[in-house]
Steps between C-alpha positions, in 0.01 A plus 500: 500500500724767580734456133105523359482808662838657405387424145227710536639761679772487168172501234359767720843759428507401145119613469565810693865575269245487198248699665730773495680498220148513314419792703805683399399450145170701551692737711794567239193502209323794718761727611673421166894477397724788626830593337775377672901497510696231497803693651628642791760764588652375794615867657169593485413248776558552885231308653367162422183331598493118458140359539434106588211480695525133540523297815735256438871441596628391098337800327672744756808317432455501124493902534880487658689453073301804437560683801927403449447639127304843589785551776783450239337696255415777708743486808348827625142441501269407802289187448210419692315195492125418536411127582240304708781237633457540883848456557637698164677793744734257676511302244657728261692708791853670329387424130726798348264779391272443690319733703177378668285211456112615506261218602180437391285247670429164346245325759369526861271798630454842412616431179364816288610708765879421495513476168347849489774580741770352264362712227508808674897442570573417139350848379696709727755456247475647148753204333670585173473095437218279561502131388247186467754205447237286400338446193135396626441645875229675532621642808812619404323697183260665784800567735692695195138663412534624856820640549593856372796395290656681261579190238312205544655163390362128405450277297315576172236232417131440368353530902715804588228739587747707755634859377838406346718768454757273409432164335767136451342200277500171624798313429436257220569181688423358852681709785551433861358665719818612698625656127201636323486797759885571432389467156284814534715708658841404285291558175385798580791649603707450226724246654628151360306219575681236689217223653758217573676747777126568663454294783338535891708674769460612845798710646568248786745639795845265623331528839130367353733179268701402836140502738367293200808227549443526872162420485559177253800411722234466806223298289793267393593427854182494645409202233361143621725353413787782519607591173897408518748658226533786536710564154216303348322714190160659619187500247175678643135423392191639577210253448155642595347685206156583493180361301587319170879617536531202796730204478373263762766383798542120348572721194797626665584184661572363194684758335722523804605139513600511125659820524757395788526139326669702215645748720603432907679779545243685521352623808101627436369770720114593512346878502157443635230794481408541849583291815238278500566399160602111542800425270483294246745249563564526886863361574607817302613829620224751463469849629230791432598861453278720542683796326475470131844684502622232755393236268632667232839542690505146590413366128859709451674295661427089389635355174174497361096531524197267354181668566121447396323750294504764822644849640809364648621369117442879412739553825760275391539627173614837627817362667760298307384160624436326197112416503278279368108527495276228454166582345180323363282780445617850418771556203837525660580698164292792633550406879826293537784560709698732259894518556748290236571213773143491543310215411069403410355174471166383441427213728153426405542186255836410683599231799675660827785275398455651134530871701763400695736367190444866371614648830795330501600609124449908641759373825732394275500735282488809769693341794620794751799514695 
């Protein structure tokens, strides 16, 4: 019952996705195409508004290759950034460029009310630069129709009802998620396009990467049994995706057992979401951080990561650990972990011993000192 209702919860987001990119058809047809400029001059911009009003921990980390590019391309400006991710301030804490995160709420109580609140902040400012990174949020077009922007940039498409003062086409082939926002901003800058150097990244301190080796140090020795070895090469998974993203525990069972068969040097440690998660194979180390910055710091530190189709893969991709996502529904082409040593598979028509044969090929080939 509950995969039955995941799947319906998935038709249910596909119906509403259509729902409003039909909508933005009638709404570009009324107000009618605007002249836009494909261009823009980057001394002419001081102030930048990013808008993502989206809840979710990937799609604020998809905005951090566009916020990198804006910074190098305009070292001088202030950027601001408008999301719904609860935790999106300490999150993104010492991004370069950066200025102030302004939240908007994304459930819970008095929800018109903050979000009226949120508004209110975000038109103090008369910004030289707004941007919608997206091509089909209808939230984003209202948050640039809000602001009092000078230039107004996004994506130019059939739906795009928002007043465009400056307008990129879709890029002709399938883009990540992570790049197509960088995409907007190189293009319409003027400056070369370079998507195999876009990747994730969180500016991670030496003090936050040693309390992440700390903290996997203590799960290892608290282990039943104790983890011995301590020169012993560290891999890190996180297991407990949601809805029809889930790999079951026997699921990981399996693929554990094959992957130390081929490999038993290894030494697996477990991220678990909260502390009453159970782990899914319990004579391993397993530990929960509660910081995503901590987890991120942590991920830092271990020879590599295998994750389910979830946040922390999103997490691990930022740091140089290379990372490999597992998925069965969503396409890891627009959602995957992004870096060069990172790697996607799609585990729906494969065996756990299948997955784990694959693993090993990505250790092999990305083994860290």
């Amino acid at each position: 019952m509950p995969r039955v209702g995941a799947q319906i919860r998935a038709h249910l987001r596909e119906l509403r996705g259509l729902w409003r990119y039909r909508l933005g058809l009638v709404l570009q047809r009324l107000i009618g195409r605007r002249s836009v400029a494909t261009r823009l001059e980057p001394r002419e911009i001081h102030s930048v508004l990013i808008g993502r009003i989206n809840g979710r921990l990937g799609n604020t980390l998809f905005l951090t290759p566009m916020i990198e590019r804006l910074h190098a391309l305009l070292p001088e400006a202030q950027i601001d950034i408008a999301v719904s991710y609860p935790h999106a301030a300490t999150l993104l804490a010492g991004m370069p460029g950066v200025r102030q995160v302004i939240l908007f709420p994304h459930k819970g109580r008095a929800i018109i009310a903050q979000y009226l609140r949120a508004l209110r902040l975000l038109r103090t400012t008369n910004y030289d630069l707004a941007i919608d990174p997206t091509p089909f949020s209808t939230s984003g077009r209202l948050l640039l129709s809000a602001t009092r922007a000078r230039f107004r940039l996004g994506f130019n498409n059939p739906s795009q009802w928002a007043a465009l003062t400056h307008a990129i086409p879709l890029p002709r082939q399938t883009m990540h998620q992570g790049r197509q926002a960088a995409y907007l901003v190189a293009t319409a800058l003027g400056a070369p396009w370079e998507p195999d150097a876009i990747r994730l990244w969180l500016p991670l301190s030496a003090q936050e990467i040693a309390a992440g080796r700390v903290a996997i140090d203590t799960a290892l020795a608290g282990a039943t049994p104790v983890a011995t070895g301590a020169d012993r090469p560290r891999i890190g998974y996180f297991a407990h995706a949601t809805g029809l993203k889930t790999l079951p525990p026997q699921w990981w069972s399996r693929f554990w057992t094959a992957l130390l068969a081929l490999h038993p040097e290894l030494l697996p440690v477990e991220f678990l979401p909260a502390t009453s998660a159970l782990p899914t194979v319990p004579d391993f180390a397993a530990l929960h951080l509660p910081s995503q910055r901590g987890l991120t710091a942590a991920i830092q530190t271990l020879g590599m990561f295998v994750s389910a189709d979830a946040g922390p893969m999103h997490l691990a991709s930022t740091t140089d650990t290379p990372t490999v996502g597992l998925f069965q529904v969503t396409d890891p082409t627009l959602y995957g972990p992004l870096k060069a040593t990172d790697r996607s598979i799609m585990v729906g028509t494969l065996t756990p011993e299948e997955v784990a044969a694959q693993v090993s090929v990505a250790w092999s080939g990305h083994v860290r000192e």
